[in-house]
C-alpha positions in Angstrom: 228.5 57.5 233.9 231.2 58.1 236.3 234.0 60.3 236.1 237.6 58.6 235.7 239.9 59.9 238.1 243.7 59.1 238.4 246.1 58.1 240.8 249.0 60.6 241.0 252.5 59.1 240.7 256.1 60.1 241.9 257.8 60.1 239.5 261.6 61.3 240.6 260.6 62.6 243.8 261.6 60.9 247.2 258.9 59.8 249.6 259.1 57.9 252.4 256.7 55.4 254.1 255.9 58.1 257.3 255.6 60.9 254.4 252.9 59.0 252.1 251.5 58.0 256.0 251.2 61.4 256.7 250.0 63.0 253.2 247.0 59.5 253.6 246.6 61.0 256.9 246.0 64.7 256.1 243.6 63.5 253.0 241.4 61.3 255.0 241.1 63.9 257.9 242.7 61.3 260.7 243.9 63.1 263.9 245.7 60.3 265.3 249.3 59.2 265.5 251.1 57.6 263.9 253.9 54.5 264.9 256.3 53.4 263.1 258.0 50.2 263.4 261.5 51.5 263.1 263.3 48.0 263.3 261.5 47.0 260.4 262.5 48.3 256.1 260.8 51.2 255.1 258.2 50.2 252.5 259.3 48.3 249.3 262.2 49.2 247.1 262.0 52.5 245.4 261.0 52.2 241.5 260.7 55.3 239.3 260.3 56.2 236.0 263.0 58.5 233.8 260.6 61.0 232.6 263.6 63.6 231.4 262.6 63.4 227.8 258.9 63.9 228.6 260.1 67.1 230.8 261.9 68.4 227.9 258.9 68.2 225.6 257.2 71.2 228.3 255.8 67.8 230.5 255.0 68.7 234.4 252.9 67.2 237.1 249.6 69.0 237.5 248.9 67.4 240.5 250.4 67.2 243.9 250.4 63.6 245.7 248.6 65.3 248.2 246.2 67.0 246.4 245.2 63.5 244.0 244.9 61.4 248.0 242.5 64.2 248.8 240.8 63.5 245.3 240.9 59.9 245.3 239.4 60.4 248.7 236.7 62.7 247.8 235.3 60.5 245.0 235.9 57.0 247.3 233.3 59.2 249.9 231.0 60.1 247.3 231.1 56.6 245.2 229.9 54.8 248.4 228.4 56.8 250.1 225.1 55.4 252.3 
């Protein structure tokens, strides 16, 4: 059986497109650069969740975004591999 892993979520923290483009980057091991297309938006509209009453029951992230992209990577390598 495989093991479920999840995707980690910001929840109240402020990422941008090149930041999430950089923490994919760093995960996957890419050494290239990257371009952004400046006169374009920057991603999609923001949504997050209000997790203050979760927080206040002791609730905190045990995962960083970059640590669960490393993760997610990891398994997606080992899942397929040939």
């Amino acid at each position: 059986m495989r093991k479920q892993c999840c995707v980690p979520a910001r929840i109240h923290q402020h990422s941008g497109q090149g930041e999430v483009a950089e923490l994919v980057k760093a995960a996957v091991g890419w050494e290239g650069n990257l371009v952004f297309d400046t006169t374009k938006p920057d991603g999609t509209p923001r949504k997050l969740l209000d997790v203050t009453r979760m927080r206040n029951l002791g609730w905190k992230a045990k995962t960083s975004l970059g640590a669960g992209l490393r993760a997610m990577y990891e398994d997606f390598l080992r899942v397929h591999a040939a």
